[in-house]
C-alpha positions as CSV (number, residue, x, y, z in Angstrom):
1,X,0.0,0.0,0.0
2,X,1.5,2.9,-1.0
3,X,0.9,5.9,1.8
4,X,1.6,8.9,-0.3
5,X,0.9,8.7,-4.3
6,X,2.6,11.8,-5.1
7,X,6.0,10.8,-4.6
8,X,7.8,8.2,-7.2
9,X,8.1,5.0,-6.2
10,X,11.3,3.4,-7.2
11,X,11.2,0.9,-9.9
12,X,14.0,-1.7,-8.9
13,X,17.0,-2.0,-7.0
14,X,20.3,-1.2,-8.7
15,X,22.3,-2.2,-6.2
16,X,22.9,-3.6,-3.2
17,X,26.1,-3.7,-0.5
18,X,27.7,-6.4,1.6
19,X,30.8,-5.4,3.7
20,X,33.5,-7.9,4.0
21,X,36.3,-8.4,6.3
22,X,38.9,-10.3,3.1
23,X,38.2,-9.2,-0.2
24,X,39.9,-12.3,-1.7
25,X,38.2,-14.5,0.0
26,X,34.9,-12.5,-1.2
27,X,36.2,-12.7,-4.8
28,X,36.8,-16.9,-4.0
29,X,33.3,-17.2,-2.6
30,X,31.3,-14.7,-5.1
31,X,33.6,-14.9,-8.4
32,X,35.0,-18.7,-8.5
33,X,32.3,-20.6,-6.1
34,X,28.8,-19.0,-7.2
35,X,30.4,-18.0,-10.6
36,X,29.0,-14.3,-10.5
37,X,30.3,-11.8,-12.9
38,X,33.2,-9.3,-11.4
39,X,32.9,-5.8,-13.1
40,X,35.4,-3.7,-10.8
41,X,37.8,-4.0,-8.5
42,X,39.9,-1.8,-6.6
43,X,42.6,-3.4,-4.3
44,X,41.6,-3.3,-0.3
45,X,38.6,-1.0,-1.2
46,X,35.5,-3.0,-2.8
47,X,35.0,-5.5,-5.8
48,X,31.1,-5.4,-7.8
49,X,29.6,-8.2,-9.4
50,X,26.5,-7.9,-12.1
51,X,23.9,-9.9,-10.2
52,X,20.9,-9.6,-13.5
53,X,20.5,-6.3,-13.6
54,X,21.4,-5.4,-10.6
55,X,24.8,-4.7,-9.2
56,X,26.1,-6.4,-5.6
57,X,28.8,-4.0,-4.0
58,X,31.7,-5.9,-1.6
59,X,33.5,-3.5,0.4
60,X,36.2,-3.4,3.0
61,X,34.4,-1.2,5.1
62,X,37.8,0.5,6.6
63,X,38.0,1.9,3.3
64,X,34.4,3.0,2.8
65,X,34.3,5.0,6.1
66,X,36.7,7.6,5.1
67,X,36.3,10.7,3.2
68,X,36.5,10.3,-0.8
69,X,39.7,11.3,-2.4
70,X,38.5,11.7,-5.8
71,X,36.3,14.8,-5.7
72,X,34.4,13.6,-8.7
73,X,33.3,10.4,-7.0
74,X,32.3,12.6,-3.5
75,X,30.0,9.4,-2.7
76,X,30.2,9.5,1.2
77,X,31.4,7.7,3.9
78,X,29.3,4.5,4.6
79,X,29.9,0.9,5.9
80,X,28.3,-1.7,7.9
81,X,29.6,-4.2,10.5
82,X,28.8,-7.5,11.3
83,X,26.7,-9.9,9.3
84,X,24.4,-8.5,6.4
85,X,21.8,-10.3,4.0
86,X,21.6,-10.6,0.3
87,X,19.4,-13.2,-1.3
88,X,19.8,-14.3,-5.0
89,X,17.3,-15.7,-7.7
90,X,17.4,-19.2,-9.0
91,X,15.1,-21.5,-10.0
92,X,13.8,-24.6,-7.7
93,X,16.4,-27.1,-9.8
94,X,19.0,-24.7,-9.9
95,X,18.9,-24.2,-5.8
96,X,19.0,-28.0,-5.6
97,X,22.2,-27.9,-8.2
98,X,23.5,-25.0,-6.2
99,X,22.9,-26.8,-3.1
100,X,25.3,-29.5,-4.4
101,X,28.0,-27.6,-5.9
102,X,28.0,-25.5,-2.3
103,X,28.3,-28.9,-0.8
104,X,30.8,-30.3,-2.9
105,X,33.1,-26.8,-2.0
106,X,32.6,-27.5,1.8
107,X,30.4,-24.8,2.6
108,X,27.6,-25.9,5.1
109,X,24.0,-24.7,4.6
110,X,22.4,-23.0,7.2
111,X,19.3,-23.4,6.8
112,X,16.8,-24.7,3.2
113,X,13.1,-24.9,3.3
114,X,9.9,-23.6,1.5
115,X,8.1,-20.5,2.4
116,X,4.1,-20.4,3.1
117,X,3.7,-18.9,-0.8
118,X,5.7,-22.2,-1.7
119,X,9.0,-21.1,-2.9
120,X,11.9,-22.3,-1.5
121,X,15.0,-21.0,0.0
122,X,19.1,-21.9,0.6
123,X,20.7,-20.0,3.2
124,X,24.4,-20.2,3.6
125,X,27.1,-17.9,4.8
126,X,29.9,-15.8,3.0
127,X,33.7,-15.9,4.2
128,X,32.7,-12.7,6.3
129,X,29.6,-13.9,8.2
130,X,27.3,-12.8,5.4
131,X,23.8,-14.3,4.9
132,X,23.5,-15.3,1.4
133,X,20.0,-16.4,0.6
134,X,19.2,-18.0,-2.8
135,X,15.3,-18.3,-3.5
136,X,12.7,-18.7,-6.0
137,X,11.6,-15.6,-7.5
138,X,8.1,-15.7,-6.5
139,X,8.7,-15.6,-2.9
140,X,7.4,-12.0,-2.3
141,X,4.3,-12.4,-4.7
């Protein structure tokens, strides 16, 4: 329900953010292990992967709580600590594929079952304590 009909709504998410403690380990775990797609890096500061069309940021949030240095990128200082969430879309066969191949890299799953509107969900955990979810798309419908 949308409270005040004057103001846009946003369309989409572009992008989202995860902070993490190694950012090789990140690039192991997102890059080699789920097989996502890395479009920048910048040593000790952050690595992006496309995610669809959408963009998932990694950074080392030591580096993201300082002031810029590049006045034409001002973005500010931000960062997170301890564990965040991200949750991914894949098909019912491709979680149980995924499921496997997460298995058969040693990386335990937290937690797998299927929501009251049916779809199901993976949860497992990034080097840094991160929740990765992977789920059906039709889980908020």
């Amino acid at each position: 329900m949308k409270l005040t009909p004057d103001i846009p709504t946003p369309s989409a998410i572009l992008e989202a953010a995860l902070y993490v403690d190694d950012l090789e380990a990140a690039e192991q775990f997102y890059g080699e292990i789920l097989g996502l797609d890395q479009i920048q890096r910048v040593p000790d500061r952050h690595v992006f992967y496309r995610v669809g069309g959408s963009v998932l940021l990694l950074f080392n949030p030591d580096q993201t709580e300082q002031q810029p240095s590049n006045s034409d990128l001002p973005v500010p200082p931000h960062g997170a600590r301890g564990p965040g969430h991200v949750c991914l879309v894949l098909t019912r066969d491709e979680i149980m594929a995924m499921r496997k191949h997460l298995l058969d890299w040693n990386i335990p799953i937290d937690a797998e079952f299927d929501w009251p509107s049916g779809a199901r969900s993976l949860y497992v955990r990034d080097p840094a304590g991160n929740s990765v979810e992977f789920a059906e798309s039709h889980l908020w419908t």
